[in-house]
Biopython code that builds the backbone (N, CA, C, O; Angstrom):
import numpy as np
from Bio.PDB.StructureBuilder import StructureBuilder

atoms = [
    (1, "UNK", "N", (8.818, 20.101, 2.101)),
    (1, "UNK", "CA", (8.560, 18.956, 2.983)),
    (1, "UNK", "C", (9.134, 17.678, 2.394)),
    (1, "UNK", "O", (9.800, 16.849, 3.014)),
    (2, "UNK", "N", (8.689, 17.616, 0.750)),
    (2, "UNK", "CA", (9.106, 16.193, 0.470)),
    (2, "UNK", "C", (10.934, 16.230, 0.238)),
    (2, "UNK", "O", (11.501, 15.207, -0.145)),
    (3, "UNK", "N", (11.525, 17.195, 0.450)),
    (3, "UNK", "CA", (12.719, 17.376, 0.479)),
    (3, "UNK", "C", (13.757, 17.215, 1.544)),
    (3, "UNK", "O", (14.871, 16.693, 1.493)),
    (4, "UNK", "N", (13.048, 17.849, 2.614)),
    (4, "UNK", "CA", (12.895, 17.054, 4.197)),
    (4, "UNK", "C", (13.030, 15.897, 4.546)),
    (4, "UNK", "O", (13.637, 15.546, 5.558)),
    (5, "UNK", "N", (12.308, 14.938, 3.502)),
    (5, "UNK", "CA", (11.979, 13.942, 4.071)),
    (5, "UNK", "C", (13.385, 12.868, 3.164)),
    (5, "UNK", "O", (14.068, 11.908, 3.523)),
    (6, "UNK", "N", (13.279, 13.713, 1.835)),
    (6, "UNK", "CA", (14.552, 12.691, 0.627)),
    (6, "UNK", "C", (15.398, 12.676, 1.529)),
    (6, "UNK", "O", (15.827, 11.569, 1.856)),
    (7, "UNK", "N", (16.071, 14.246, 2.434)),
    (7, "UNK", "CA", (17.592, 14.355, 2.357)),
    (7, "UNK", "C", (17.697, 13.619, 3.958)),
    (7, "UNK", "O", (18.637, 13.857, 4.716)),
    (8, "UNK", "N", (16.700, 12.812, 4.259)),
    (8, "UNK", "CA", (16.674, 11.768, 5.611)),
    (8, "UNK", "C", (16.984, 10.819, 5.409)),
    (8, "UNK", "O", (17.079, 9.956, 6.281)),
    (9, "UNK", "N", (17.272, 10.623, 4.089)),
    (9, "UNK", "CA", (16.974, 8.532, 3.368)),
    (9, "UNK", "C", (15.623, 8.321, 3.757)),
    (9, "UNK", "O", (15.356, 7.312, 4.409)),
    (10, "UNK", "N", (14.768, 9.102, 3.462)),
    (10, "UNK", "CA", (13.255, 8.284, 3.392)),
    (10, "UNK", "C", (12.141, 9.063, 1.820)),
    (10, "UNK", "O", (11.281, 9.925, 1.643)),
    (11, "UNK", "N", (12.965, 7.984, 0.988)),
    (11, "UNK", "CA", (11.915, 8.541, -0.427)),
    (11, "UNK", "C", (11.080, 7.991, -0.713)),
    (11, "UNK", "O", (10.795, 7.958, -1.910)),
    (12, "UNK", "N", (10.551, 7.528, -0.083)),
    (12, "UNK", "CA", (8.919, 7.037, -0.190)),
    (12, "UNK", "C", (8.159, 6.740, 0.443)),
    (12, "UNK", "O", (7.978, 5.713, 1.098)),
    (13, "UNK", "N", (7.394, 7.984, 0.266)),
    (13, "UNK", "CA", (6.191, 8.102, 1.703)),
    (13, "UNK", "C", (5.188, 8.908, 1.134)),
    (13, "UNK", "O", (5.149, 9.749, 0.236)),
    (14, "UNK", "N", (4.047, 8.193, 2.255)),
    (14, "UNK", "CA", (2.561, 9.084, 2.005)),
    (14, "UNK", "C", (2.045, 9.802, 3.059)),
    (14, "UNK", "O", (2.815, 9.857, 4.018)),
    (15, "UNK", "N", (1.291, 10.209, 3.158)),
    (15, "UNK", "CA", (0.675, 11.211, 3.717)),
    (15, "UNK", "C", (-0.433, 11.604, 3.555)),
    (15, "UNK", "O", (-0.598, 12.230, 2.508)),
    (16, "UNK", "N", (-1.532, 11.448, 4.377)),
    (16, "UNK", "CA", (-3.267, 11.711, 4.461)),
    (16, "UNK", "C", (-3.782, 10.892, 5.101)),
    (16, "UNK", "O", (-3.303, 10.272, 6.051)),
    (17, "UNK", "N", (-5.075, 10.791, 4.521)),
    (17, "UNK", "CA", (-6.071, 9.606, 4.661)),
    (17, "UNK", "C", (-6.815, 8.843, 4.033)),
    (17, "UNK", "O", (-7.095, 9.252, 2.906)),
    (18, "UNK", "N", (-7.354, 7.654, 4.395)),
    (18, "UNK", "CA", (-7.682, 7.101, 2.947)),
    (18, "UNK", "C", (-9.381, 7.539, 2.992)),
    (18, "UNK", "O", (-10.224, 7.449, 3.884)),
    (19, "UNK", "N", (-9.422, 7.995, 1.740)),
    (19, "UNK", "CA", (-10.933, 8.413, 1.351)),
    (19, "UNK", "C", (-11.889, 7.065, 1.020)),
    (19, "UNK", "O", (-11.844, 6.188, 0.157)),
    (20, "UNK", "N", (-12.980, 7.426, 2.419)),
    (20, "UNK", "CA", (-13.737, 6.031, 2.342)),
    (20, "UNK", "C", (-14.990, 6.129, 1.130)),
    (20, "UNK", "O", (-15.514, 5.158, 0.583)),
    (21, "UNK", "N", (-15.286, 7.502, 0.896)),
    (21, "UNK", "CA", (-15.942, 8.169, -0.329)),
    (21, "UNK", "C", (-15.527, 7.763, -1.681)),
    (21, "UNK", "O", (-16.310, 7.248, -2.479)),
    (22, "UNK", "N", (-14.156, 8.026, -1.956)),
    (22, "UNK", "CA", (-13.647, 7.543, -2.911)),
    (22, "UNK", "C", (-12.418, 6.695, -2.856)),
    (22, "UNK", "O", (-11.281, 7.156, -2.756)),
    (23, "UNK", "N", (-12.752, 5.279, -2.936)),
    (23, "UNK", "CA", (-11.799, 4.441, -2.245)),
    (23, "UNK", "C", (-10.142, 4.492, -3.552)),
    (23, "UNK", "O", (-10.225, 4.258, -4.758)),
    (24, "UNK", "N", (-9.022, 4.806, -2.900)),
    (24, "UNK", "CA", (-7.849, 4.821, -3.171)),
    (24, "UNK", "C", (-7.339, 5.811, -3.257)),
    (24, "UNK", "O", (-6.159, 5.885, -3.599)),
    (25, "UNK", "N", (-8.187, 7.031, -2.930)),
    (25, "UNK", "CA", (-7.835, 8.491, -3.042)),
    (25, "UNK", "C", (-6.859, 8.375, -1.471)),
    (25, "UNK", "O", (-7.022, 7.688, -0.463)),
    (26, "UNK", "N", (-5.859, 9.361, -1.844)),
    (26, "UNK", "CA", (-5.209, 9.915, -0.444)),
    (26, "UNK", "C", (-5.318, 11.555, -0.301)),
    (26, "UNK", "O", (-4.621, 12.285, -1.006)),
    (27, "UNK", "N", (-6.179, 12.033, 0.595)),
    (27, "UNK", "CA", (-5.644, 13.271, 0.442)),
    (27, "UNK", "C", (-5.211, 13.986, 1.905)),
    (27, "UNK", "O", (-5.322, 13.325, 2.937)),
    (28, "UNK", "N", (-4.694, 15.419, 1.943)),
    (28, "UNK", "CA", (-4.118, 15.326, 3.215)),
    (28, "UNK", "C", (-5.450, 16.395, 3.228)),
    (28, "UNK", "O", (-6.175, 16.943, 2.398)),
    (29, "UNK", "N", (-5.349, 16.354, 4.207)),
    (29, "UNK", "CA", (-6.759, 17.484, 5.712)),
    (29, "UNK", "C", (-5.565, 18.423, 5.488)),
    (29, "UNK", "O", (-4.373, 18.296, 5.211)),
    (30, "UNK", "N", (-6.651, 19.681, 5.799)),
    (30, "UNK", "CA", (-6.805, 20.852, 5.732)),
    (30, "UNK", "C", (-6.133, 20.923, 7.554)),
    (30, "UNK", "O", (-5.179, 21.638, 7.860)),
    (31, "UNK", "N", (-6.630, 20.328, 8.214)),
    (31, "UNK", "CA", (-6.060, 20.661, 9.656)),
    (31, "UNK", "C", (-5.183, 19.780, 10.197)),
    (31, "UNK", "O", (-5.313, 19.313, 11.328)),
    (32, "UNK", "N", (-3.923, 19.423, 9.140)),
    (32, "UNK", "CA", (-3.207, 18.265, 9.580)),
    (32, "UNK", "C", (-2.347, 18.858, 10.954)),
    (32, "UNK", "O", (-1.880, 19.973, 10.724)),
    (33, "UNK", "N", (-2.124, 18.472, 11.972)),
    (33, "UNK", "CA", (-1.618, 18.945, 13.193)),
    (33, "UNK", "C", (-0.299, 17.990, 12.931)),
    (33, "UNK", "O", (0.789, 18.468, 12.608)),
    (34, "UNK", "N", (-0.532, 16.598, 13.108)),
    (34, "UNK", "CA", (0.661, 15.998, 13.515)),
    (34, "UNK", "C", (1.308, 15.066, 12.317)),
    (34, "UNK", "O", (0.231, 14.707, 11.841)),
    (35, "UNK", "N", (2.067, 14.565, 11.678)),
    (35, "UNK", "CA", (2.707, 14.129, 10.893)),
    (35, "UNK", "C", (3.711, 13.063, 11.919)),
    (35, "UNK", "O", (4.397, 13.336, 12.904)),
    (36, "UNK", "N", (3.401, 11.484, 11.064)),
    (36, "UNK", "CA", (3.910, 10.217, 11.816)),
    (36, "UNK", "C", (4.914, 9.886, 10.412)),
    (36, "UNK", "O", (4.701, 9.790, 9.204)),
    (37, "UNK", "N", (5.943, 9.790, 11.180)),
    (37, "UNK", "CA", (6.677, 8.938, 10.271)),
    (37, "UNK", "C", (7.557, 7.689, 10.382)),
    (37, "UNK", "O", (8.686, 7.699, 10.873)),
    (38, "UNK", "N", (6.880, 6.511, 9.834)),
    (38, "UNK", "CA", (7.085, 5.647, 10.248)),
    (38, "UNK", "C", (8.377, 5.209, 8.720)),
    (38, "UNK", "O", (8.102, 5.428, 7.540)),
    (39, "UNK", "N", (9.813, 4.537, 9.250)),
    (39, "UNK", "CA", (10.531, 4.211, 7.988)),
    (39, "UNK", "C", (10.578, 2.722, 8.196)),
    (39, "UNK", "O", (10.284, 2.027, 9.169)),
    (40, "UNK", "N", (10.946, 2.490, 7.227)),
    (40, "UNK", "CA", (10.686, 0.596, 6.827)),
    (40, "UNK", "C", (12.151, -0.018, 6.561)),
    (40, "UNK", "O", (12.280, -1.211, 6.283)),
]
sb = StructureBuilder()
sb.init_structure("model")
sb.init_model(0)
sb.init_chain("A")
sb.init_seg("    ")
for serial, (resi, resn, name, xyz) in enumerate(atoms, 1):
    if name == "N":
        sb.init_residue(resn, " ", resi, " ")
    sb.init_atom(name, np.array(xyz, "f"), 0.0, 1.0, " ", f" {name:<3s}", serial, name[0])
structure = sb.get_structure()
């Protein structure tokens, strides 16, 4: 995936959510369906 995403010109990106439990954690769900990618 993150290879996918280098050989696009887009090397730096995240992916998940932000954990309101443990604030600064990112992690991705278990039932991720859709993937947004927004480039800057």
């Amino acid at each position: 995936f993150s290879n996918t995403l280098i050989s696009n010109s887009i090397e730096n990106w995240i992916v998940g959510t932000i954990d309101d439990v443990e604030p600064g954690l990112v992690r991705v769900a278990d039932n991720v369906e859709n993937i947004e990618i927004i480039k800057y």
